[in-house]
C-alpha positions as semicolon CSV with decimal commas, in nm:
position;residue;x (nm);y (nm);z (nm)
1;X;12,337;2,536;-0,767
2;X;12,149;2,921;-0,857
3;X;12,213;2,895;-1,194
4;X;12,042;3,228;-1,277
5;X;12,268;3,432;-0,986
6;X;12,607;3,237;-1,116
7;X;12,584;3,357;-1,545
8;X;12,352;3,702;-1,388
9;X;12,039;3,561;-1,546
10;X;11,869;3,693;-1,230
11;X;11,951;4,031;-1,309
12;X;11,794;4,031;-1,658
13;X;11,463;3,897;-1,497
14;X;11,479;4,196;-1,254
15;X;11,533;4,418;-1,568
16;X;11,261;4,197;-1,755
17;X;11,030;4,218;-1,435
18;X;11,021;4,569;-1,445
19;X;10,893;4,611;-1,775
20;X;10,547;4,426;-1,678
21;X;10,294;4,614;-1,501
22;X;10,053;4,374;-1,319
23;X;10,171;4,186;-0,985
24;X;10,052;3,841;-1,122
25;X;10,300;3,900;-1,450
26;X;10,617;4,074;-1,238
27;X;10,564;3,733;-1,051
28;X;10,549;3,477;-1,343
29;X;10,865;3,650;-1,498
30;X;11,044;3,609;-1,129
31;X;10,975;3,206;-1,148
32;X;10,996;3,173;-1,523
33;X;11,239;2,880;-1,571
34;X;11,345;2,687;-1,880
35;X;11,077;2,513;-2,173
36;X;11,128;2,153;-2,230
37;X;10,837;2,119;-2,518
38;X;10,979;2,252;-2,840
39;X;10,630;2,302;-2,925
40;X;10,528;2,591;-2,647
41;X;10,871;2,726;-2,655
42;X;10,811;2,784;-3,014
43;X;10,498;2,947;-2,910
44;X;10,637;3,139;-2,664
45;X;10,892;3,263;-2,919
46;X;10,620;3,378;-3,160
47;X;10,412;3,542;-2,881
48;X;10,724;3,747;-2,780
49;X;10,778;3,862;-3,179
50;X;10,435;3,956;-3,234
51;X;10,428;4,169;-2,933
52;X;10,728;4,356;-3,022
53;X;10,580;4,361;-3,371
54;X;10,273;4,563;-3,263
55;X;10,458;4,756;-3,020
56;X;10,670;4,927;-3,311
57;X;10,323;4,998;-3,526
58;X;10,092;5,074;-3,272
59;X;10,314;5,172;-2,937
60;X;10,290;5,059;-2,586
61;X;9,909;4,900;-2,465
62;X;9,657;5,072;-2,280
63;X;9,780;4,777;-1,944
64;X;9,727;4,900;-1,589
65;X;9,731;4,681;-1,229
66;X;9,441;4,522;-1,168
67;X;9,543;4,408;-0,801
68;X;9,276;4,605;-0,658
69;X;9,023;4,501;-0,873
70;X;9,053;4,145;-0,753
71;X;8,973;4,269;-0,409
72;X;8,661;4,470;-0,521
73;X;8,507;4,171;-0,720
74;X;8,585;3,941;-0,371
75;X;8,376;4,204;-0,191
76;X;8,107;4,205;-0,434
77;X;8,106;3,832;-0,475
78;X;8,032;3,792;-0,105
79;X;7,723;4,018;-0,155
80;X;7,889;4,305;0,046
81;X;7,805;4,704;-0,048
82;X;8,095;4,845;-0,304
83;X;8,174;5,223;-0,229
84;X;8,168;5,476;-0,483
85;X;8,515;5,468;-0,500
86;X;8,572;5,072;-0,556
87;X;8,303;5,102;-0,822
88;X;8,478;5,410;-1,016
89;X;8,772;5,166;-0,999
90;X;8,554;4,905;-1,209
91;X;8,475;5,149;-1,440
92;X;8,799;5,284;-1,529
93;X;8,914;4,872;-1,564
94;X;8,635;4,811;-1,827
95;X;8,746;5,145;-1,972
96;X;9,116;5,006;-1,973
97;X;8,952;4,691;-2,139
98;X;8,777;4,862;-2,388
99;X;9,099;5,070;-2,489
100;X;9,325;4,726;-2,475
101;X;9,055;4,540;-2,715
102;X;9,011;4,852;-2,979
103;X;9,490;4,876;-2,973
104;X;9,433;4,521;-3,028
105;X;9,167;4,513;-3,306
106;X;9,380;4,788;-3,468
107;X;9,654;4,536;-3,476
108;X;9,460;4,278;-3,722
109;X;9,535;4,473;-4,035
110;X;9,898;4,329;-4,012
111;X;9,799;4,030;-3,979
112;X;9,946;3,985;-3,615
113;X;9,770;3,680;-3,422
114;X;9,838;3,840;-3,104
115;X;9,589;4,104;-3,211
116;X;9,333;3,788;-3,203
117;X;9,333;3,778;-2,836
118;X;9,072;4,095;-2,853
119;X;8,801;3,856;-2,899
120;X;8,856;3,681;-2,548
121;X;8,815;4,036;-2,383
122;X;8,444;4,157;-2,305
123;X;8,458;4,536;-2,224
124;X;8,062;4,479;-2,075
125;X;7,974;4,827;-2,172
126;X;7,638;4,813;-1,975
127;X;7,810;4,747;-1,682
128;X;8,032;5,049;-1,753
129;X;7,782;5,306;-1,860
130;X;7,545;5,189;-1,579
131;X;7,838;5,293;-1,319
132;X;7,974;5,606;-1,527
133;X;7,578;5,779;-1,520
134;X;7,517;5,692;-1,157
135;X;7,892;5,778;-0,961
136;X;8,085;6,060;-1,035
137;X;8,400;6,173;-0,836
138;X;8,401;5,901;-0,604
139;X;8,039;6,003;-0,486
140;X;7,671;5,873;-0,616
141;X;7,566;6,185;-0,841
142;X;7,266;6,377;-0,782
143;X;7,083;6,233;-1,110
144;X;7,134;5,874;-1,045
145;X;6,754;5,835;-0,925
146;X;6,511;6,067;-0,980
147;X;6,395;5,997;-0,619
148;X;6,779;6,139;-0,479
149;X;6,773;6,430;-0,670
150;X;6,442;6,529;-0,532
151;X;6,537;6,420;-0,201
152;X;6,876;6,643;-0,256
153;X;6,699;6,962;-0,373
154;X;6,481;6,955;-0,051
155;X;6,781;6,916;0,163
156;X;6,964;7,246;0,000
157;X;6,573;7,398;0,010
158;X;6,565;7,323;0,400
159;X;6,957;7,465;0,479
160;X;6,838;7,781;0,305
161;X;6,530;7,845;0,503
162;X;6,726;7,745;0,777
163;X;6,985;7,991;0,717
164;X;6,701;8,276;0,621
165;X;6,491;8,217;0,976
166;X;6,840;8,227;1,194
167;X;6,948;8,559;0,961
168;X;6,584;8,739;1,021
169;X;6,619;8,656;1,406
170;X;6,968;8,811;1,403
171;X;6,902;9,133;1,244
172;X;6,547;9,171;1,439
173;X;6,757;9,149;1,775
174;X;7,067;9,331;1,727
175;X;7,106;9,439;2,076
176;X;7,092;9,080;2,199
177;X;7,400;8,946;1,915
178;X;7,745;8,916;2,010
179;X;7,797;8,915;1,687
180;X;7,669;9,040;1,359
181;X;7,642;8,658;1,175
182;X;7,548;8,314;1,249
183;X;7,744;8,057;1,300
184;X;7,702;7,630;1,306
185;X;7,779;7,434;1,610
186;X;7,747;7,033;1,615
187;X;7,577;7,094;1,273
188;X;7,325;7,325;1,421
189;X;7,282;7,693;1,320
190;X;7,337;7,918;1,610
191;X;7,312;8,277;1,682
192;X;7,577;8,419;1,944
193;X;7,356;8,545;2,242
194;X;7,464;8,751;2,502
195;X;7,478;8,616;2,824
196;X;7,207;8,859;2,950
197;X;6,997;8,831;2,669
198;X;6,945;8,410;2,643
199;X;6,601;8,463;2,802
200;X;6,497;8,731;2,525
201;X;6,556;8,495;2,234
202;X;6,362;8,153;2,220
203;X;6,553;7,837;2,160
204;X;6,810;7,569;2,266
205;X;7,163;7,611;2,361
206;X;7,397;7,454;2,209
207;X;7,704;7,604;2,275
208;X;7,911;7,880;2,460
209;X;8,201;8,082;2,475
210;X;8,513;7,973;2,641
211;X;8,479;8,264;2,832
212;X;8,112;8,244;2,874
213;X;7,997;8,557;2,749
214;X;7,815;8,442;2,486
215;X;7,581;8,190;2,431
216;X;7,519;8,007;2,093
217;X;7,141;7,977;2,054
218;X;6,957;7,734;1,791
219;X;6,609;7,934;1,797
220;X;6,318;7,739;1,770
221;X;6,154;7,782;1,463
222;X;6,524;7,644;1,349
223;X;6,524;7,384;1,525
224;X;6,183;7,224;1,367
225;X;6,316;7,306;1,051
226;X;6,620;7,104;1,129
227;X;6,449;6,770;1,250
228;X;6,289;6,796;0,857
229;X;6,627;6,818;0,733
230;X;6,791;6,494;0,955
231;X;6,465;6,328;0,847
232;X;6,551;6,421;0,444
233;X;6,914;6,289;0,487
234;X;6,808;5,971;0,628
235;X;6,590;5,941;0,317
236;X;6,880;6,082;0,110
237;X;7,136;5,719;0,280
238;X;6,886;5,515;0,193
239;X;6,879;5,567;-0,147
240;X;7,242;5,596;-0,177
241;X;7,303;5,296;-0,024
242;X;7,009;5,119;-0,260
243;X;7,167;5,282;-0,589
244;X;7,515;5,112;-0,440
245;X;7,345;4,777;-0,386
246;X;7,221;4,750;-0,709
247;X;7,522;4,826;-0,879
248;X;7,704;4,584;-0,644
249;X;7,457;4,342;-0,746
250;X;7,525;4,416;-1,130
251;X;7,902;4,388;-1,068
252;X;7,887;4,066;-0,863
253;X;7,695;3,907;-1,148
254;X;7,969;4,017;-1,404
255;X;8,183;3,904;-1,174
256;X;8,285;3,545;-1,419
257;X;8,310;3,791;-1,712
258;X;8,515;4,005;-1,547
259;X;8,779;3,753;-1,415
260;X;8,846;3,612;-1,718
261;X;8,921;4,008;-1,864
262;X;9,151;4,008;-1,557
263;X;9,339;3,673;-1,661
264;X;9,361;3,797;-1,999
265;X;9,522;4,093;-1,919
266;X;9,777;3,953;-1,698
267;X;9,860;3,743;-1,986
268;X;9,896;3,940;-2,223
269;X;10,107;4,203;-1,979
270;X;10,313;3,911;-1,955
271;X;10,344;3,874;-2,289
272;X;10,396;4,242;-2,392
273;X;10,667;4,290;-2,107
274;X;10,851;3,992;-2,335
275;X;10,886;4,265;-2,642
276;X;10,940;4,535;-2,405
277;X;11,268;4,335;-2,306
278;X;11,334;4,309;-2,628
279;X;11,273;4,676;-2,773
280;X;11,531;4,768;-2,492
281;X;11,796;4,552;-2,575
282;X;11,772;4,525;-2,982
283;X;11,722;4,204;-2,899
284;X;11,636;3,935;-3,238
285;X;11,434;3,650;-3,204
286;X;11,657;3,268;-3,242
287;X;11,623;2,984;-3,389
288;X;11,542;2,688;-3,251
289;X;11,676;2,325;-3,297
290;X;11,700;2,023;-3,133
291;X;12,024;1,907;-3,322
292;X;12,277;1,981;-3,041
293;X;12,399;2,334;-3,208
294;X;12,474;2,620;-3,141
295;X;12,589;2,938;-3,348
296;X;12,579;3,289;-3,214
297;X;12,622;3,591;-3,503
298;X;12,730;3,925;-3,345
299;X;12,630;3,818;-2,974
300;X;12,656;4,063;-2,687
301;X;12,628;4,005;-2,273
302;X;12,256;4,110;-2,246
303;X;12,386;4,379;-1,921
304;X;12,695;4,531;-2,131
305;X;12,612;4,867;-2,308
306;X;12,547;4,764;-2,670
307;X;12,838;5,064;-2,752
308;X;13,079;4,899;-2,545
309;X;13,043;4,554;-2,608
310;X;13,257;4,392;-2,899
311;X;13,041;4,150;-3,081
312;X;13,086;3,740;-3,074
313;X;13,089;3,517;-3,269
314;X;13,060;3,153;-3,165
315;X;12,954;2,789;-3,327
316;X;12,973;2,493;-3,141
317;X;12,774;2,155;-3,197
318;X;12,842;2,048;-3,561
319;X;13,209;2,065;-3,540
320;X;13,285;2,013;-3,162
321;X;13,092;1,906;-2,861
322;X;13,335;2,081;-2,653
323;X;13,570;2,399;-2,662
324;X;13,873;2,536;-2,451
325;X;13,929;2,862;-2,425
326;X;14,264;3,015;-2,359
327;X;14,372;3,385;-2,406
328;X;14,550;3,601;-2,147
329;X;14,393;3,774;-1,808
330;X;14,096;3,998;-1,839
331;X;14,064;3,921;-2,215
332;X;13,723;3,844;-2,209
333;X;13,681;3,424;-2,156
334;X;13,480;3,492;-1,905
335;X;13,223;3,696;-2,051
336;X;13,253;3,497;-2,333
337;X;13,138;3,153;-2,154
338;X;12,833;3,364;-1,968
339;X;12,714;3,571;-2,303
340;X;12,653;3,218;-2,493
341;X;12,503;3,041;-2,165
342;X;12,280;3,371;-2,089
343;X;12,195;3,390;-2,446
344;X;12,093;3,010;-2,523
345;X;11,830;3,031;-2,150
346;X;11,704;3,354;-2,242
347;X;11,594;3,166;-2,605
348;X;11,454;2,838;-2,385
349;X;11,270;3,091;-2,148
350;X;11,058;3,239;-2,473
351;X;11,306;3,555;-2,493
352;X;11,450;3,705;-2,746
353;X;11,868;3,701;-2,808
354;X;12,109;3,982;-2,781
355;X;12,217;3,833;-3,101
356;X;12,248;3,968;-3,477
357;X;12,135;3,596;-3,560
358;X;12,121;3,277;-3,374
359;X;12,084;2,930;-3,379
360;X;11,983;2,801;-3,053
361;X;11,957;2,406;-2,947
362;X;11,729;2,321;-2,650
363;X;11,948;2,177;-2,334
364;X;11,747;1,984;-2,025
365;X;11,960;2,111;-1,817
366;X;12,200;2,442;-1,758
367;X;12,515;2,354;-1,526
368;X;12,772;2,599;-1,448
369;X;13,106;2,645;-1,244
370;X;13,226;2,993;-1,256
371;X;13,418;3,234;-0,993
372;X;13,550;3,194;-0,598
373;X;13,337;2,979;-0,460
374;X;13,518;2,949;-0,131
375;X;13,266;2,921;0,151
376;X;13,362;3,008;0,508
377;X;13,071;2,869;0,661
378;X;13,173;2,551;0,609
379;X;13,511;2,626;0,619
380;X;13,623;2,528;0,249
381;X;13,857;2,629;0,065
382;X;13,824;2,782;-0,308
383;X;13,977;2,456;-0,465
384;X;13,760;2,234;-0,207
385;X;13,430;2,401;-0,319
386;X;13,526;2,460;-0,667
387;X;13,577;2,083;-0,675
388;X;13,259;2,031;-0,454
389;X;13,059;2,200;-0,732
390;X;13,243;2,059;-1,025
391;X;13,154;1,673;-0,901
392;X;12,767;1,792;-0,894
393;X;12,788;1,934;-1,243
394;X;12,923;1,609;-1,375
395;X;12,667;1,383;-1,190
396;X;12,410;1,570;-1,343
397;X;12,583;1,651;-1,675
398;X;12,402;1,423;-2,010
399;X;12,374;1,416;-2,365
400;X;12,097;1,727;-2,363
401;X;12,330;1,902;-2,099
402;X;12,517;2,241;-2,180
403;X;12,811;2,299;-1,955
404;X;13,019;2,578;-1,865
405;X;13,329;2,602;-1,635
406;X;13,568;2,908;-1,565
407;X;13,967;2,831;-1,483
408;X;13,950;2,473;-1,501
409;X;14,150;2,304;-1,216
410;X;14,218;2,635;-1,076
411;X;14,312;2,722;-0,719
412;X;14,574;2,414;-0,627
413;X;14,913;2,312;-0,744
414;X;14,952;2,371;-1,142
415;X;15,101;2,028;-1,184
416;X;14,779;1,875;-0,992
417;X;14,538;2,156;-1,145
418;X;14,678;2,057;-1,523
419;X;14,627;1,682;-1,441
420;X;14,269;1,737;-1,263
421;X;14,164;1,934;-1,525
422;X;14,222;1,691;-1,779
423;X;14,021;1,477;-1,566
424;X;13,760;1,664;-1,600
425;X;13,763;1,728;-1,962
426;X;13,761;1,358;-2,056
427;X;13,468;1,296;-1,816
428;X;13,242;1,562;-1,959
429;X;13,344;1,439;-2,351
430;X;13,212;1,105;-2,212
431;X;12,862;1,248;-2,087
432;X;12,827;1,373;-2,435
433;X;12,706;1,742;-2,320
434;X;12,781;2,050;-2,491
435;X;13,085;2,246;-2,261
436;X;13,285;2,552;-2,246
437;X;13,573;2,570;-2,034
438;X;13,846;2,826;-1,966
439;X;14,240;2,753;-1,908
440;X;14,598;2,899;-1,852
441;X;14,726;2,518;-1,849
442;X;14,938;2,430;-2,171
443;X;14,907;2,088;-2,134
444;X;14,486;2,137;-2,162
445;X;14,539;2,307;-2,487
446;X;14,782;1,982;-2,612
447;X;14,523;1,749;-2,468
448;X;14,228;1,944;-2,676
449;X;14,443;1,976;-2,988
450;X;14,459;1,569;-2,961
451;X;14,117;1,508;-2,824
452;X;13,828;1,441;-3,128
453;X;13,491;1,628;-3,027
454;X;13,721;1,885;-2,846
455;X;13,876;2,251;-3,016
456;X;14,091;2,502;-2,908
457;X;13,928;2,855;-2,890
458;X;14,168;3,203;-2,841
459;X;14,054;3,537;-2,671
460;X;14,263;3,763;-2,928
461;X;14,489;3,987;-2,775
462;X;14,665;4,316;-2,952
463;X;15,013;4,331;-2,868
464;X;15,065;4,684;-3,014
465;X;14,812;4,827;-2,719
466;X;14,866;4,558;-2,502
467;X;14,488;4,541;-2,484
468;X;14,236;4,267;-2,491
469;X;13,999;4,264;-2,839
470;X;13,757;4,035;-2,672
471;X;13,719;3,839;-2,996
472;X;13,700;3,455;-2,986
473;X;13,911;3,293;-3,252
474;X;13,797;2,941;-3,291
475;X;14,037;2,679;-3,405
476;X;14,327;2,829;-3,216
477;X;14,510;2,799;-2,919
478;X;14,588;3,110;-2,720
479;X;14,892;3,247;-2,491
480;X;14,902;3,424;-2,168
481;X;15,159;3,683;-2,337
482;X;15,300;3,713;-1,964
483;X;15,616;3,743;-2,069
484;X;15,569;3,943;-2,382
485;X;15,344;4,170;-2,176
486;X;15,604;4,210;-1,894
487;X;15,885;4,272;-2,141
488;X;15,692;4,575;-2,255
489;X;15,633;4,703;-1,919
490;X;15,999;4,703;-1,848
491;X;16,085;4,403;-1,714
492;X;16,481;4,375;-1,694
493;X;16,548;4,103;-1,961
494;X;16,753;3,893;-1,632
495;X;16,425;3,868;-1,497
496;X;16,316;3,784;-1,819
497;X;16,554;3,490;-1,881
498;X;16,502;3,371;-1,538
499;X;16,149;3,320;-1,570
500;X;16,161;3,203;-1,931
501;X;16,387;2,894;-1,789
502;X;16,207;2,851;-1,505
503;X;15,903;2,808;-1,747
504;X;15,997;2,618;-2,007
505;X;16,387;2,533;-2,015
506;X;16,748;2,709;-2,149
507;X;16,581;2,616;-2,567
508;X;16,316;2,866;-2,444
509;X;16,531;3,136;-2,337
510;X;16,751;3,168;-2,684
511;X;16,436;3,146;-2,874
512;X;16,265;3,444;-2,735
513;X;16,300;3,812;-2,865
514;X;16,329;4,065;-2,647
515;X;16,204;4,370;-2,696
516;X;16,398;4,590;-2,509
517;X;16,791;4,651;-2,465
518;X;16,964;4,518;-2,148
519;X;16,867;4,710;-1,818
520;X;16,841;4,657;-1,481
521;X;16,544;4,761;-1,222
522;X;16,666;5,142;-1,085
523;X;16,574;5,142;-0,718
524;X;16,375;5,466;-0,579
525;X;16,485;5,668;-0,321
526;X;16,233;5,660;0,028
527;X;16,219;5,710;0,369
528;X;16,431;5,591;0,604
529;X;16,403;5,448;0,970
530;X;16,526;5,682;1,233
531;X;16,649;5,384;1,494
532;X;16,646;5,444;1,874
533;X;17,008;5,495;2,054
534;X;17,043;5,202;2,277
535;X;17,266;5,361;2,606
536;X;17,627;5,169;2,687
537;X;17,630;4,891;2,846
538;X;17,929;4,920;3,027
539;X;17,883;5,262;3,167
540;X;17,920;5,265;3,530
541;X;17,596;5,486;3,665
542;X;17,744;5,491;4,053
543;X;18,035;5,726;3,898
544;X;17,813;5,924;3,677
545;X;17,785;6,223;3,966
546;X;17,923;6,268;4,298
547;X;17,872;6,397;4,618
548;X;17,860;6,739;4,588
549;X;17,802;6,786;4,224
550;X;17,584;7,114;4,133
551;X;17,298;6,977;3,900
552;X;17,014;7,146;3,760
553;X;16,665;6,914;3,801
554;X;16,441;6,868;3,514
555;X;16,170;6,995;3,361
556;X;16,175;7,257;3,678
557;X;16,532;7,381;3,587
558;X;16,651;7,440;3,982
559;X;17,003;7,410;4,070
560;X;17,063;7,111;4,336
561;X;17,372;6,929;4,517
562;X;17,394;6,567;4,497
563;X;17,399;6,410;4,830
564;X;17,403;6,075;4,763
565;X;17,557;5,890;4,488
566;X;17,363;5,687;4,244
567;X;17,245;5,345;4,326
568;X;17,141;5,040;4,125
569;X;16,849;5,167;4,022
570;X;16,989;5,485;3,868
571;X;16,835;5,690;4,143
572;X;17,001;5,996;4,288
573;X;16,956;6,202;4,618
574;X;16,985;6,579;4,556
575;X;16,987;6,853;4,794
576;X;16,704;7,090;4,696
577;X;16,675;7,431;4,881
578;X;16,468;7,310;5,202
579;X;16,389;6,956;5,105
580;X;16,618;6,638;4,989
581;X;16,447;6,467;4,670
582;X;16,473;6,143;4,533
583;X;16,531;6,086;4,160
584;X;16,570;5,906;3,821
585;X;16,988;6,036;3,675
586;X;16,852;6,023;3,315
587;X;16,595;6,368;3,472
588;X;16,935;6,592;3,624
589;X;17,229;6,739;3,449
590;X;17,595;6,839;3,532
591;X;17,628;7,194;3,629
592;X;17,929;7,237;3,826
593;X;18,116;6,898;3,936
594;X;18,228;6,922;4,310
595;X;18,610;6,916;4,223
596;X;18,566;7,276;4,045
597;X;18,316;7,374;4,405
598;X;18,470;7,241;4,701
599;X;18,859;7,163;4,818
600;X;18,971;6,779;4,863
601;X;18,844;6,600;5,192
602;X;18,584;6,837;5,195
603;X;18,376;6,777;5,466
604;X;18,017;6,767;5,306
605;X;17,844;6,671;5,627
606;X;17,838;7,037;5,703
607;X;17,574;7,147;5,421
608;X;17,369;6,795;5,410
609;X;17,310;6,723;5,816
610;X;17,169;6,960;6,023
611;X;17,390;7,049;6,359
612;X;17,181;6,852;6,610
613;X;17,247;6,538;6,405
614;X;17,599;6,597;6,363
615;X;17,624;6,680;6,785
616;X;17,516;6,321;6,791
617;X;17,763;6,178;6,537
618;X;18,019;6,351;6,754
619;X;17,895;6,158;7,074
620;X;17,871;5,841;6,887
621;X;18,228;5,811;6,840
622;X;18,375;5,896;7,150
623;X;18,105;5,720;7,380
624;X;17,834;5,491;7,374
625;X;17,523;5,690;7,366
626;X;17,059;5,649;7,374
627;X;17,087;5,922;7,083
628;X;16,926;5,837;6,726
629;X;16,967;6,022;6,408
630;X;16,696;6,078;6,203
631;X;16,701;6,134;5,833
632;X;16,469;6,271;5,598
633;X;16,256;6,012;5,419
């Protein structure tokens, strides 16, 4: 059962989560479950207050991620070399420290004891000033030995005689130059040769031209000066890298020191990101009691904008161990059930309340059943899995429980729901836990109204604006309005009565006021269906045409002369200028029937057979004859 995912508690941790800066403290807030000593919840209470305290005098603290200063004091600890850069990011962490302990010394004069936590931080301002005179912009300054500044000056002293020897060369053999400068190749400084001068100028090549006109020439007196400098720079690594050793020495030993800075601040980012959450929300801090009470002033869901949400007000505990809440659709029960669970973990988790005032008890346990829980993986249905999670809540429901279920006995037959519901009710009075539940079911309400240690609670509803208030009246039993709701809307009062009995008998139906005078639902014109025409079955297709009927063949519009009559399959043989075709009646039209074309006893022989075949016909019926006809296929 995710308890934080099912009343959204996850989402305020995400929101909460955000507000911390260090990795260790975005962590702690993700696993941060429920306190079970009243003692360190009452702690954790205080630590949140005072943090928002000094927030509003002093603004946010000087906090910043120290995840890669962990890394850097693991290299140093294993003796390895920092680099300038890992030991400017120690610096500006003791300057962070020494900005966190002077916001939090400042904080004393109010007498906050969070403020009191400066003395466990040790800025170690050697350390600091040590690494601030020796490394500057992520490289070991000139001045942080005598011995590498005088080791640097000689190095710029050689690159400028350097420079002057290759520049006299140049300008004393002009003819020889390519060009009118030198130039550096593989760190070298060249002069650009002409190919038929490299024998005039003394010196190594280094280089040449892609073309190989020119020749890039480091001349000797150059090159000696050069082996100085490579000798100088080898000087100038050693003492680097002994200036970074002894600082990564110095580091490494304040390397206990420093860890426990690092703790500290990822406590007290923790901490801080606690009154962050609630600067944002105008959040108060609770009360807390172990007397099995509740009692919410001006509550609000801790994700609703604080403009839109209508405030609640809710007691439970002293009066009741258990309420049912009734009220029509979207009026609010809902968000009323989450906004006191939400509230009443936030308190337990050290938080403060999205509350004016409250009174909060401590639960051991926070057990919920709220929305569609159907689950298609294991192929069960809403009702099966609400059930499913409704027998786990009770098995683990108690006297230090708080319980909260939406639509109880939802999702099955109403006459079964009511009775299960009931059920359910009278098992969780027996554990003795503090519940809220949420019904349509008349018979619950009865059942609560006779029940001790069980109230009726009503979402109230404005019937003017047909609009949910979202306030929670306490004492009272609510109504779906369905029917007053539906009666505004313009139900026909028929349909009116009809339900009404249906509902609750003929008594019903004579009692009830209806708003409206007698009407009846006006039906709207729409489109219609255009049906198919289905052809006559007892047309007769073979008299459709005859022999000798002009028709005119679709889609190619030519004029033809049936020649054979229709058969079974409505196909037709028509007489096409040069060819006989075969095909469907519903493609040819009527043009000129035969009767209007040709006399009676026509003989039609002549146009359709040719006069060879009709020679044979002849023969055929005066003698026996070896002569076949042959037709077109």
């Amino acid at each position: 059962m995710n308890i934080d995912r099912q009343i959204e508690f996850d989402k305020v941790k995400e929101l909460w989560a955000d507000l911390a800066i260090t990795d260790w403290a975005k962590k702690k807030v993700r696993e941060t479950t429920i306190c079970f000593s009243e003692t360190e919840l009452r702690k954790q209470l205080r630590d949140t207050t005072d943090a928002k305290n000094l927030m509003e005098k002093l603004g946010t603290p000087p906090l910043q991620n120290i995840s890669e200063m962990k890394e850097i004091l693991t290299i140093a600890e294993k003796g390895d070399c920092l680099t300038p850069y890992q030991l400017e990011r120690v610096e500006r962490v003791l300057v962070a420290i020494k900005r966190l302990k002077d916001y939090l010394g400042r904080g004393k004069v109010y007498g906050n004891s969070l403020a009191y936590y400066e003395e466990n931080l040790d800025a170690i301002s050697e350390l600091r000033e040590e690494i601030s005179s020796k490394i500057r912009n992520d490289e070991v300054d000139d001045y942080a030995s005598k011995e590498l500044g005088k080791i640097r000056n000689q190095i710029i002293k050689c690159e400028e005689e350097m420079k002057q020897k290759a520049e006299q060369i140049l300008r004393s053999n002009k003819d020889c130059m390519a060009d009118n400068y030198c130039t550096s190749r593989n760190g070298r400084i060249c002069l650009p040769v002409k190919k038929d001068c490299k024998l005039k100028i003394s010196g190594s090549v280094i280089d040449k031209s892609s073309t190989g006109s020119t020749f890039f020439i480091e001349p000797t007196s150059v090159a000696k000066i050069y082996e100085e400098l490579q000798l100088l720079k080898i000087s100038e690594e050693n003492e680097v890298y002994r200036i970074l050793y002894t600082l990564s020495a110095i580091v490494s030993a304040s390397a206990p020191v420093l860890q426990e800075n690092l703790k500290m601040i990822e406590k007290l980012d923790f901490i801080f990101s606690k009154g962050k959450l609630s600067m944002d929300m105008d959040a108060t801090e609770p009360i807390i009691n172990t007397q099995r009470r509740i009692k919410l002033t001006e509550a609000r869901h801790p994700l609703m904008d604080k403009k839109a949400a209508v405030p609640l007000q809710f007691e439970i505990g002293e009066k009741a161990q258990g309420i049912v809440i009734t009220g029509p659709n979207t009026g609010g029960k809902t968000v009323a059930i989450k906004t006191v669970m939400l509230n009443s973990m936030m308190a337990q988790c050290g938080l403060h309340v999205t509350c004016k005032n409250a009174d909060i008890c401590m639960n051991s346990s926070y057990l919920c059943d709220i929305g569609d829980g159907q689950n298609l993986s294991e192929n069960l249905s809403t009702f099966s899995a609400h059930i499913t999670n409704v027998l786990e809540v009770l098995r683990e429901a108690n006297k230090d429980s708080f319980v909260i279920m939406d639509e109880l006995g939802s999702g099955t037959d109403p006459t079964e729901g009511m009775g299960i519901a009931i059920a359910i009710l009278e098992e969780l009075r027996k554990s003795k836990a503090i519940f809220l539940v949420t019904t349509h079911y008349p018979e619950v309400k009865e059942y609560a109204d006779k029940t001790p240690d069980i109230i009726n609670a009503r979402m109230a509803f404005d019937k003017e604006t047909l609009r949910p208030t979202y306030q929670m009246v306490i004492g009272e039993a609510g109504e779906s309005c369905a029917f007053y709701i539906a009666d505004r809307l313009g139900m026909p009062n028929e349909m009116l009565r009809v339900a009404i009995r249906a509902s609750y008998g003929e008594k019903a139906v004579e009692a009830y006021q209806f708003q409206k005078p007698e009407s009846s639902i006006s039906k709207t014109s729409t489109a219609r269906i255009a049906k198919a025409k289905m052809p006559n079955k007892n047309t007769n297709l073979s008299t459709k045409y005859k022999i000798g009927d002009s028709v005119m063949v679709y889609p190619e519009k030519k004029i033809g002369i049936v020649c054979e009559a229709i058969n079974e399959k409505g196909v037709l043989r028509v007489q096409l200028p040069n060819k006989k075709i075969w095909i469907n009646h519903k493609r040819v039209k009527l043009h000129v029937a035969a009767t209007e074309l040709y006399p009676e006893d026509y003989d039609f022989s002549i146009i359709f057979e040719t006069v060879e075949n009709r020679k044979k016909q002849h023969d055929m019926q005066r003698k026996y004859t070896d002569d076949v006809i042959e037709y077109e296929s």
